[in-house]
C-alpha positions, 0 to 999 in steps of 0.5 A: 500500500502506497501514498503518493502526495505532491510535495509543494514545500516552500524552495520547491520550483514549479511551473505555471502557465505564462500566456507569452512563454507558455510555462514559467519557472517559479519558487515556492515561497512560503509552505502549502497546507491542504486547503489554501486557496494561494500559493506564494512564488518568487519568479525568477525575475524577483517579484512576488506573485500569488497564485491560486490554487486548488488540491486537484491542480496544484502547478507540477513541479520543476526537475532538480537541475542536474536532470536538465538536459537529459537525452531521455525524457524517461530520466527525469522525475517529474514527466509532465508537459512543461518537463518535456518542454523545458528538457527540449529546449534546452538540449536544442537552444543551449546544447545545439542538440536536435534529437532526445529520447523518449524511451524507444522514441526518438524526439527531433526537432526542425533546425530548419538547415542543414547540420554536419551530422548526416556523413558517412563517418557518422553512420558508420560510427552508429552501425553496429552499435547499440540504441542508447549506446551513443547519443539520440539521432536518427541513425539509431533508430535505423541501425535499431531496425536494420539490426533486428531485421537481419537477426531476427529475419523479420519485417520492421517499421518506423513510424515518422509523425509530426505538424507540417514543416516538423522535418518528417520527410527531410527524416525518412530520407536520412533513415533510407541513406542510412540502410543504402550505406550500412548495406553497402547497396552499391549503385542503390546508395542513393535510393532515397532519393530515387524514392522520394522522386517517385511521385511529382506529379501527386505531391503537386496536386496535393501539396500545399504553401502553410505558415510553416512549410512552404510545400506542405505534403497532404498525403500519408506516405508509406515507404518498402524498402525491400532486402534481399538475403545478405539483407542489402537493397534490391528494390523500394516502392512507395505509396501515398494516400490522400489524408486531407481532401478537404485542403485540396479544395478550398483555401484553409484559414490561417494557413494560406492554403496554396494549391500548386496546380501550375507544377502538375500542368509544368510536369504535363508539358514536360 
């Protein structure tokens, strides 16, 4: 028999909403006791505010700083919506890091250029390795598949999700480049982009100018890549189905939905 109880104590750090920084760091400054309609916290910047409060919504509480930083979300004590936040920005602003673990997730996020960490010395530097054995990248996860396909002889899958502009497509290329050279597929080295050349014609119907994206796919994607015994590549194909008909049709709002109509028609001409 267990008692959980949330330690709201005073030095304790939590955060609280901020309608411009979306989670604010905060200390508490004097002890809460159940039924106490206000907590008082000391901000960062030194003033003082009191924040109400009920015992169903206490404001969660801020990981010890030596945990800031973590390449898995799984390590911190307190896992919550801030927590993640925080850890992210942190590894990505300050650490210049993109990629964190959650468990077998991996978290990326869009540098929105390009990065030295994609070379061939870098995938060979994760082949055979371990994931968790070196640091979060997209390289792991890949070896992680391509590992347990040949060991174990059995298909793998990886699931790429995200908003528009979140770098899903830019990531499945690294993913397919990884198994070309890991695979040592000779004249398949550069299948991704063979793939990813496959369908013009479908991605300019349905394509899509979005605050974020400037060619914002609006179909789902599902990529085979196909291996043979000595478990290199001997083929790929890919299928795409249309998610969003709605977009396809009228403009959306605020996304300012531009049909690229005019690159179907170049294609035809051509």
């Amino acid at each position: 028999f267990f008692v959980f109880s949330h330690p709201v104590g005073q030095y304790n750090r939590v955060w609280i909403p901020d309608p411009e920084e979306v989670w604010k760091s905060a200390e508490i400054a004097t002890d809460y006791r159940v039924g106490d309609k206000v907590l008082r916290l000391l901000l960062e910047d030194g003033t003082e505010l009191d924040y109400s409060v009920n015992p169903e919504s206490l404001p969660p509480l801020r990981n010890p700083d030596i945990l800031v930083g973590e390449n898995d979300l799984t390590a911190l004590s307190y896992l919550h919506e801030p927590a993640v936040l925080h850890n992210l920005r942190i590894r990505f602003a300050e650490s210049k890091l993109i990629y964190t673990y959650s468990g077998i997730i991996l978290v990326a996020m869009n540098p929105y250029k390009q990065l030295p960490i994609y070379g061939d010395a870098i995938i060979h530097a994760y082949s055979g390795q371990n994931m968790g054995d070196m640091d979060p990248h997209i390289f792991a996860v890949a070896e992680e598949a391509y590992k347990q396909m040949a060991r174990n002889n059995r298909n793998q899958s990886i699931i790429v999700s995200g908003e528009s502009g979140a770098g899903k497509t830019v990531s499945a290329r690294y993913a397919m480049r990884y198994f070309a050279t890991v695979s040592k597929s000779g004249s398949n080295a550069h299948v991704e982009d063979k793939v990813l050349a496959s369908n013009p014609i479908t991605e300019a119907v349905g394509n899509a100018k979005t605050t974020r994206n400037d060619n914002s796919s609006r179909f789902g994607k599902y990529t085979e890549i196909s291996f043979d015994e000595q478990n290199q590549i001997i083929g790929a194909n890919m299928r795409t189905y249309l998610l969003e008909k709605s977009r396809v049709v009228f403009q959306g709002v605020p996304k300012n939905l531009i049909i690229r109509e005019w690159e179907a028609i170049l294609s035809l001409r051509v």
